[in-house]
MIVEX-43790 format. One record per residue: residue number from 1; x, y, z of N, C-alpha, C in turn. Coordinates in steps of 0.02 Angstrom, whole numbers, plus 50000, padded with zeros to 5 digits. Layout:
<tornus>
n / nX / nY / nZ / caX / caY / caZ / cX / cY / cZ
NUM / X / Y / Z / X / Y / Z / X / Y / Z
...
</tornus>
This chain:
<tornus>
n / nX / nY / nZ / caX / caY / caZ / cX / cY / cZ
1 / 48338 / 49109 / 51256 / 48402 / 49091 / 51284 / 48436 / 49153 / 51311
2 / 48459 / 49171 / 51366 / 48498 / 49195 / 51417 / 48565 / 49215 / 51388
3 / 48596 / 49264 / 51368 / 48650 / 49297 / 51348 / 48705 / 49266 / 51402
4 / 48767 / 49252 / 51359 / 48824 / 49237 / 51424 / 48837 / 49306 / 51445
5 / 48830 / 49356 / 51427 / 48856 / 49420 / 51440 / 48794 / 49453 / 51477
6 / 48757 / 49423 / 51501 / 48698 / 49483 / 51531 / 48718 / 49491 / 51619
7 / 48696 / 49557 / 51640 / 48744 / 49570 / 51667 / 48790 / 49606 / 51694
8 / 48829 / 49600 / 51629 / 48882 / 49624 / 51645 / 48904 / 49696 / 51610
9 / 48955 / 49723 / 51616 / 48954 / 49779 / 51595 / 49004 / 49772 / 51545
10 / 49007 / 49833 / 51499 / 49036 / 49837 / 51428 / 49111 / 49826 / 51448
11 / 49150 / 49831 / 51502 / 49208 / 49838 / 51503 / 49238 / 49731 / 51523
12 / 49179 / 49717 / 51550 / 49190 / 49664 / 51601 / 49167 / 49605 / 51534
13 / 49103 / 49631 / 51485 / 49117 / 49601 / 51410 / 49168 / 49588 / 51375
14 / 49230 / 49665 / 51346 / 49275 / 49652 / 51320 / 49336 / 49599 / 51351
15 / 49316 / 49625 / 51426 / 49375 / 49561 / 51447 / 49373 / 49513 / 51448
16 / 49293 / 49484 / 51435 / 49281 / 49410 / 51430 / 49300 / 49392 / 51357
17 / 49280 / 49432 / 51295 / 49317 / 49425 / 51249 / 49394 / 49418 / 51235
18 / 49415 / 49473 / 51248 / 49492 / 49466 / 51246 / 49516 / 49398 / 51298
19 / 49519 / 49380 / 51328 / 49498 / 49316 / 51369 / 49503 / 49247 / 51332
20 / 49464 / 49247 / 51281 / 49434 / 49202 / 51235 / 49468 / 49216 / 51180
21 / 49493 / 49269 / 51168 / 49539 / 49246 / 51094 / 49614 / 49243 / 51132
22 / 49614 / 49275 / 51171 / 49705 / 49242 / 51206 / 49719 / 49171 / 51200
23 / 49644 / 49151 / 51250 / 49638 / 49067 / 51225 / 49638 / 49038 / 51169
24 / 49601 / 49047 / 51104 / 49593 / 49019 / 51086 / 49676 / 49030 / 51026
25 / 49710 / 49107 / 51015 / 49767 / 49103 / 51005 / 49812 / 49043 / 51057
26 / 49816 / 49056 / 51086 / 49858 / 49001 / 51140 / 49847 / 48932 / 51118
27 / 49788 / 48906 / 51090 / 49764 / 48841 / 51065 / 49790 / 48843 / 51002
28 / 49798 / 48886 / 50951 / 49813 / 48881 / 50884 / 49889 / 48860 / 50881
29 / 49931 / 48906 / 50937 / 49994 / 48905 / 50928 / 50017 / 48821 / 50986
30 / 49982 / 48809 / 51025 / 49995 / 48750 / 51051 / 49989 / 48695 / 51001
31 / 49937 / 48697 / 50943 / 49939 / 48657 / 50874 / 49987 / 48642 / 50841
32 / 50013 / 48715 / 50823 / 50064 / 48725 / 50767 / 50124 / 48722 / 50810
33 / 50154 / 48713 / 50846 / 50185 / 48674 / 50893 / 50201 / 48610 / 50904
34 / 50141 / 48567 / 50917 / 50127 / 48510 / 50892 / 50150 / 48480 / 50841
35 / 50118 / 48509 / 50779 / 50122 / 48504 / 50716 / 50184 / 48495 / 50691
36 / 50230 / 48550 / 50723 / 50300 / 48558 / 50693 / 50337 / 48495 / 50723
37 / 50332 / 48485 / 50780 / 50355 / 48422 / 50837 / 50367 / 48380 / 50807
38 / 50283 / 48351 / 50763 / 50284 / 48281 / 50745 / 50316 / 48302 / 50674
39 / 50327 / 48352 / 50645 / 50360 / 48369 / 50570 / 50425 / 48331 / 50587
40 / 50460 / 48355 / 50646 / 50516 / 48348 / 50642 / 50541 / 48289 / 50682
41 / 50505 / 48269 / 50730 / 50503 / 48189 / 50718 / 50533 / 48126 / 50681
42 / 50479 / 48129 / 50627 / 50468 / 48102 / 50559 / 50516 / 48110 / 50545
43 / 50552 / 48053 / 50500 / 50631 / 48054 / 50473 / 50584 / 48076 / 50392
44 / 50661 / 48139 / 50382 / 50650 / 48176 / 50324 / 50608 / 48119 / 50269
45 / 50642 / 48067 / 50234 / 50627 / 48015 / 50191 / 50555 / 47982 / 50192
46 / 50528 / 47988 / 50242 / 50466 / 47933 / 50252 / 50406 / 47954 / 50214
47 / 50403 / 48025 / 50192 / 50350 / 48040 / 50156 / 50375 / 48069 / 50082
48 / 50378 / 48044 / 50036 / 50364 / 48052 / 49970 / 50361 / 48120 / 49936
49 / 50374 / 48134 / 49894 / 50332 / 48203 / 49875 / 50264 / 48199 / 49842
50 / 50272 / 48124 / 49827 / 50219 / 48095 / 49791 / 50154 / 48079 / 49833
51 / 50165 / 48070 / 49888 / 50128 / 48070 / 49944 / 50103 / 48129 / 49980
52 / 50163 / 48188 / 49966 / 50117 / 48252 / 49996 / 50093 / 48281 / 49934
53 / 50099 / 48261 / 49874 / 50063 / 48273 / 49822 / 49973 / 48265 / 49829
54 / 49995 / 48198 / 49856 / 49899 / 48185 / 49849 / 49886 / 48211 / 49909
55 / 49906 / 48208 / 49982 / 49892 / 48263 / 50026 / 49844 / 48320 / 49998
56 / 49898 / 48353 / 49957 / 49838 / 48426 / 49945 / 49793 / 48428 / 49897
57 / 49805 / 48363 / 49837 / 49748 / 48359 / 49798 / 49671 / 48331 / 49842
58 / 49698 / 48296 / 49920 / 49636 / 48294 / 49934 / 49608 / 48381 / 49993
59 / 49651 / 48392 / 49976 / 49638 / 48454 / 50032 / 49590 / 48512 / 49986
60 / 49592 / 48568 / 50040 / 49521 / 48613 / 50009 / 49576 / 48657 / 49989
61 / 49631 / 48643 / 49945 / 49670 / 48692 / 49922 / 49666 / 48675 / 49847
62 / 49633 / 48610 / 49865 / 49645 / 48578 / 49776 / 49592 / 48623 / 49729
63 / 49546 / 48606 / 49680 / 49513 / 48626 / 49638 / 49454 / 48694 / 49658
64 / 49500 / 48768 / 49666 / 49472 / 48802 / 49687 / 49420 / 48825 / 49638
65 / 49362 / 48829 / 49654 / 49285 / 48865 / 49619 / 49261 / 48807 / 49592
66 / 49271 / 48759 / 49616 / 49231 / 48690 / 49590 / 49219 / 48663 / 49656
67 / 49141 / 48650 / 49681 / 49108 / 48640 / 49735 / 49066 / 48563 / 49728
68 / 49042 / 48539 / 49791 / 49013 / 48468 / 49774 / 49021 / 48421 / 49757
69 / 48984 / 48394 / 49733 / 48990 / 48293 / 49700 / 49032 / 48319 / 49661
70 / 49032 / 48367 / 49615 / 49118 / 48358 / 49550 / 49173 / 48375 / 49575
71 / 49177 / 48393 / 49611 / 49241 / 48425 / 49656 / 49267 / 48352 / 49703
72 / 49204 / 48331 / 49744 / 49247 / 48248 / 49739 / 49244 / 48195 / 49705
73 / 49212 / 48206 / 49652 / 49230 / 48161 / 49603 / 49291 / 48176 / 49590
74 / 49309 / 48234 / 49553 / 49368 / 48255 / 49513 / 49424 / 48247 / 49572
75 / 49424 / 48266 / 49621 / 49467 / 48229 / 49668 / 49495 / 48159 / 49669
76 / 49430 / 48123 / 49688 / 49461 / 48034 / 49671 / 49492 / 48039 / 49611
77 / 49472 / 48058 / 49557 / 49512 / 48032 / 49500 / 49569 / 48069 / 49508
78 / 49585 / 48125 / 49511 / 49655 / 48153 / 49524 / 49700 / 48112 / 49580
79 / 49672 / 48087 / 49631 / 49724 / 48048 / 49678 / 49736 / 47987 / 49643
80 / 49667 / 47937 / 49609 / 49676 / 47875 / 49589 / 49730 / 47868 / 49518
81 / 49714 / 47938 / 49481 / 49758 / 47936 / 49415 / 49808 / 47984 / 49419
82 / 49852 / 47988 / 49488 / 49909 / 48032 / 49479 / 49961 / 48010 / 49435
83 / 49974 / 48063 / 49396 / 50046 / 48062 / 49338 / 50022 / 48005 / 49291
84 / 49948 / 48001 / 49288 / 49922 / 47973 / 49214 / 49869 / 48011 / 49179
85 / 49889 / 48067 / 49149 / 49829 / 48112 / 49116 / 49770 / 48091 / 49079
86 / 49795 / 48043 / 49025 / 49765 / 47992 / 49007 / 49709 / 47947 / 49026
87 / 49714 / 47906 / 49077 / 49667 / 47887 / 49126 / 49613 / 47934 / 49154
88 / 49653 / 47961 / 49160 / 49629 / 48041 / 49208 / 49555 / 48042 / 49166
89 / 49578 / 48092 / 49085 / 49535 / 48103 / 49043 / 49478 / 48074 / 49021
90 / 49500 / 48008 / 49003 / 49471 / 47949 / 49001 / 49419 / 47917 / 49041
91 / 49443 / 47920 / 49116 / 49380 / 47925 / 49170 / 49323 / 47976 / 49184
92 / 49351 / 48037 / 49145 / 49314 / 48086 / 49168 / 49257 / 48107 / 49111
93 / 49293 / 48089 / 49039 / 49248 / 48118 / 48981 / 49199 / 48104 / 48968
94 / 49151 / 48156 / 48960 / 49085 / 48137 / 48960 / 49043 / 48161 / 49030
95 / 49082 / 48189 / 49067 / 49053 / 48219 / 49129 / 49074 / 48282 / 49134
96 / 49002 / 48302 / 49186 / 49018 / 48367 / 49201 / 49023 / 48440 / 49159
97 / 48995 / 48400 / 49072 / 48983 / 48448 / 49050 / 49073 / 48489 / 49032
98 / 49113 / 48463 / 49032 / 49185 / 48469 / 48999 / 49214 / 48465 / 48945
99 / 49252 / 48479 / 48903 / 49276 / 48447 / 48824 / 49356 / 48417 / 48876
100 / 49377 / 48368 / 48815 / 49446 / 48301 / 48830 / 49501 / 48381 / 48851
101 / 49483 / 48439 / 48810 / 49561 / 48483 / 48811 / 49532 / 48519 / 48894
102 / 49497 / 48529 / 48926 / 49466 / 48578 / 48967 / 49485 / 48524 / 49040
103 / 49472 / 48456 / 49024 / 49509 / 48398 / 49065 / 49584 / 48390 / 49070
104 / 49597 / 48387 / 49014 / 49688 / 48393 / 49011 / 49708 / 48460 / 49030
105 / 49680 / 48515 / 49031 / 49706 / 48578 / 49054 / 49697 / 48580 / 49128
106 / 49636 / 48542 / 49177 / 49640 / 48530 / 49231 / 49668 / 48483 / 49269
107 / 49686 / 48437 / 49227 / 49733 / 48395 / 49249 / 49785 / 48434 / 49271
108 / 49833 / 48454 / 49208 / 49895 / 48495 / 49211 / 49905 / 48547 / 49259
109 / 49848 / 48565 / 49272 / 49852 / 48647 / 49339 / 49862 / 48609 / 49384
110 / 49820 / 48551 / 49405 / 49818 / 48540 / 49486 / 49868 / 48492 / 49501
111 / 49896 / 48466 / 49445 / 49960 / 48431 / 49457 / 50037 / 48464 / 49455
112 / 50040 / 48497 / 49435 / 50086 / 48563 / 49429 / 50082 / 48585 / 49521
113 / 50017 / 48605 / 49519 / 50001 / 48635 / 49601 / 50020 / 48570 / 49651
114 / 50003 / 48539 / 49655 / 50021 / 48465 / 49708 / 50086 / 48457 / 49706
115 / 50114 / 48477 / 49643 / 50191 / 48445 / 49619 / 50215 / 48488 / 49679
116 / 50224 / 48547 / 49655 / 50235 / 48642 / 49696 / 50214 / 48627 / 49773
117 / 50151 / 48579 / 49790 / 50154 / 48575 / 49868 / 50176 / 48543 / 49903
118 / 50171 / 48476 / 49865 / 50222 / 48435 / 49877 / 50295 / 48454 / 49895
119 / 50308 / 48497 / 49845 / 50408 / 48507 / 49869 / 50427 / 48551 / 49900
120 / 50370 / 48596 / 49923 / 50373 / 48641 / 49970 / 50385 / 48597 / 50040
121 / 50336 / 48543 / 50049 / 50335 / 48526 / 50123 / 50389 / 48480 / 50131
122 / 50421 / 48459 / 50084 / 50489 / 48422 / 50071 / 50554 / 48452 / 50090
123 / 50550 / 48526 / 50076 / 50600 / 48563 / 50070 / 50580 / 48600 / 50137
124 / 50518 / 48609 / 50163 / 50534 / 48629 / 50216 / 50549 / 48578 / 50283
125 / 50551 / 48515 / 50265 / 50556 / 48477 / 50312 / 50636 / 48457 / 50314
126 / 50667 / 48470 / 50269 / 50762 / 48472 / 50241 / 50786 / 48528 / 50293
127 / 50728 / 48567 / 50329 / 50748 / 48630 / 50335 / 50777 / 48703 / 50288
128 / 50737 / 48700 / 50239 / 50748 / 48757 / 50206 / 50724 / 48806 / 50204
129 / 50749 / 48897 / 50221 / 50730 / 48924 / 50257 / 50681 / 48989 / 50212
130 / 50713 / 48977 / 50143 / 50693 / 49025 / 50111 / 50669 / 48985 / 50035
131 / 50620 / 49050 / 49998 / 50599 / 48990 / 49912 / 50588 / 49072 / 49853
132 / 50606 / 49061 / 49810 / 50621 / 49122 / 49757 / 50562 / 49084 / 49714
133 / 50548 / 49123 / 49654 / 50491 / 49111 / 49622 / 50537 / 49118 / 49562
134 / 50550 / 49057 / 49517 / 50569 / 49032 / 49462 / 50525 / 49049 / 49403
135 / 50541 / 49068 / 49333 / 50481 / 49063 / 49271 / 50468 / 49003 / 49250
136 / 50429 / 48981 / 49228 / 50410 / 48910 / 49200 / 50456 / 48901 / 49121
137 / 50445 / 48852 / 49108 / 50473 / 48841 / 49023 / 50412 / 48836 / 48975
138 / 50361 / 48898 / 48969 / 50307 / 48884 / 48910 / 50337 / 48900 / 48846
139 / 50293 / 48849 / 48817 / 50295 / 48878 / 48726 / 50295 / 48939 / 48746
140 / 50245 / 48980 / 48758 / 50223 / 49054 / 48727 / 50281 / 49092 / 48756
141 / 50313 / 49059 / 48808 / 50349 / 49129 / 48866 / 50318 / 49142 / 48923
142 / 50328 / 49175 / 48971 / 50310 / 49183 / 49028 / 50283 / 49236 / 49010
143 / 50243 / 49237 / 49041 / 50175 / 49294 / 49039 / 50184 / 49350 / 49095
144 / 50176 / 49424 / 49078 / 50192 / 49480 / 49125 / 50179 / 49470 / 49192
145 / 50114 / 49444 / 49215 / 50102 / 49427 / 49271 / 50168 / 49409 / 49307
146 / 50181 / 49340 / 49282 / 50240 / 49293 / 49307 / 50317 / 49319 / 49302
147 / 50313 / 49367 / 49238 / 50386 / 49406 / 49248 / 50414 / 49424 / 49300
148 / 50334 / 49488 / 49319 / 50363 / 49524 / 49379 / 50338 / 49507 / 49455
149 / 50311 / 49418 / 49435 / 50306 / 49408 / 49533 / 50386 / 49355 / 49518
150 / 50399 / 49354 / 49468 / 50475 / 49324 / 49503 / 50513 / 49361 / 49499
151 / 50539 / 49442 / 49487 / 50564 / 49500 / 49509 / 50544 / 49507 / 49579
152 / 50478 / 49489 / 49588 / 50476 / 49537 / 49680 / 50469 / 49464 / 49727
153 / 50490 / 49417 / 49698 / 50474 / 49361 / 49740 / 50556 / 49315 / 49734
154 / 50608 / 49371 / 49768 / 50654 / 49321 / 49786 / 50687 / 49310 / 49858
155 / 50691 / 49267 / 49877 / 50731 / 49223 / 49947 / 50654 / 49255 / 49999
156 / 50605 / 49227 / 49986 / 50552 / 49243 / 50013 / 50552 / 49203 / 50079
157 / 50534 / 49219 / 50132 / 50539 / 49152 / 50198 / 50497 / 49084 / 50173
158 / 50515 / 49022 / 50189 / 50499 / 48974 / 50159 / 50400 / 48967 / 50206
159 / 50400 / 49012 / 50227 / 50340 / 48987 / 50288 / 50293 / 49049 / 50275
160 / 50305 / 49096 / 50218 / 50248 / 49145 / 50193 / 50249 / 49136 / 50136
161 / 50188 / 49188 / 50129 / 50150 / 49173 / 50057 / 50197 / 49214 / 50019
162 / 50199 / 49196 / 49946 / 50223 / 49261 / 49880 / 50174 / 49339 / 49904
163 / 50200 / 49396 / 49839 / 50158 / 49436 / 49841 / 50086 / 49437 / 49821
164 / 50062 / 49357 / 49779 / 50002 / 49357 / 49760 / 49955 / 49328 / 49796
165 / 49980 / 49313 / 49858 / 49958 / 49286 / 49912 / 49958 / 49205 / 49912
166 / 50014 / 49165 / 49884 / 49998 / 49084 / 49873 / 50040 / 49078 / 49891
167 / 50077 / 49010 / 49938 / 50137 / 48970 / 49947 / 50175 / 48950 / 49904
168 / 50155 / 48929 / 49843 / 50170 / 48898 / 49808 / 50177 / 48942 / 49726
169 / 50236 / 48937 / 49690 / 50236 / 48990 / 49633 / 50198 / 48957 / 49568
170 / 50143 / 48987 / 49585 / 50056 / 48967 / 49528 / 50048 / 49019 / 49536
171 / 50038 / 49079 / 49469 / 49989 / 49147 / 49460 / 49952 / 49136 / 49434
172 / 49917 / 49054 / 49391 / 49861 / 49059 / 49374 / 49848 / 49019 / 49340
173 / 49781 / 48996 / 49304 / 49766 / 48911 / 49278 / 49819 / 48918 / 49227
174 / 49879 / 48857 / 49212 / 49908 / 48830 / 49164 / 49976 / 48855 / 49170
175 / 49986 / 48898 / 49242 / 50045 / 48911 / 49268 / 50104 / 48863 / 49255
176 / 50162 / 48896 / 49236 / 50213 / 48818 / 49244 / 50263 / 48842 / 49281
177 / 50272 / 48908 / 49323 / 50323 / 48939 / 49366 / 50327 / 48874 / 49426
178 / 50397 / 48896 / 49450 / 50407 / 48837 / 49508 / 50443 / 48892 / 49565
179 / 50460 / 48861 / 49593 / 50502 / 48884 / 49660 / 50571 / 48852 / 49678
180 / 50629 / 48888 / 49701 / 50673 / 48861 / 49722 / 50693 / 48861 / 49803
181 / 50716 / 48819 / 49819 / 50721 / 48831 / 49888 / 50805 / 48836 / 49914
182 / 50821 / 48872 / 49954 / 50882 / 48887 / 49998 / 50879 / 48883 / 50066
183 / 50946 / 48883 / 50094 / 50953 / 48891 / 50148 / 50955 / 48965 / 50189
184 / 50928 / 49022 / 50176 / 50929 / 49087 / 50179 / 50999 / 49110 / 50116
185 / 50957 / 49100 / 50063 / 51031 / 49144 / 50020 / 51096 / 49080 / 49963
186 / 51090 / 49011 / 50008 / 51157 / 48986 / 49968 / 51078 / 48936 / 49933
187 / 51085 / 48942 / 49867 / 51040 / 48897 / 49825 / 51078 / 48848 / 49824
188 / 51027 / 48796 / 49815 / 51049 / 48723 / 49831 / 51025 / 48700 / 49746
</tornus>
């Protein structure tokens, strides 16, 4: 097969490149454009949080380092048994090589996380411009990690990541930190 670039010369290459990502930037942002359009469209009310909940439990944000048939298995049952742990457990035990507490602890992460993405896209659809990183209420206490990303994680823009690189205030399996959202500064 025949090079698209043969030919041509190294300078008349890069411009065909640069060329091609102008475009294909120009396509990303004509998306997210789009995207925002029909966001705002949509009357605030019509989607749930409960609804953009299962949104990301089916998305590839849900059960990170779990790949394959268990990853959509554990999916269906997380959308089919939302806010019933129970069920949840119950459907699942006995698979996959898990104990009932290792199920209830994954329950609890990725519902915590859905909860957190859920009210992100809620709050950003209210128009809210900014989100601070709250401590959770554990038995044990908040854990150093979480101390000091909600020291460096306040009135963050509602449309970037924390410093740990996530949207959403989760530092880690069994996280219970949340996020608050404002209007740049007046907490609501």
């Amino acid at each position: 097969m025949k090079s698209p670039f043969a030919g041509m010369t190294r300078e008349q290459i890069q411009a065909e490149l640069a060329k091609e990502r102008a475009e294909k930037a120009s396509l990303a942002k004509a998306d997210a454009r789009m995207n925002h359009r029909i966001l705002r469209v949509v009357r605030p009310g019509l989607f749930s949080k409960e609804h953009l909940a299962r949104i990301y439990l089916k998305s590839k944000l849900s059960l990170v380092g779990i790949e394959g048939e268990e990853r959509t298995a554990i999916q269906q049952a997380l959308v089919e048994f939302q806010g019933d742990k129970q069920s949840f457990v119950d459907a699942m035990a006995g698979k996959y090589d898990r104990s009932e507490a290792q199920w209830e602890a994954l329950f609890d992460n990725e519902m915590h996380q859905a909860d957190e993405a859920g009210q992100l896209m809620v709050e950003a659809r209210k128009g809210k411009t900014t989100k601070s990183w709250v401590l959770g209420d554990s038995k044990s206490g908040p854990c150093d990690e979480c101390v000091a990303l909600s020291e460096a994680n306040q009135d963050v823009p509602i449309d970037e990541n924390y410093s740990n690189d996530s949207k959403i205030a989760s530092a880690h399996p069994g996280c219970c930190c949340s996020s608050v959202y404002s209007d740049g500064g007046d907490d609501e």
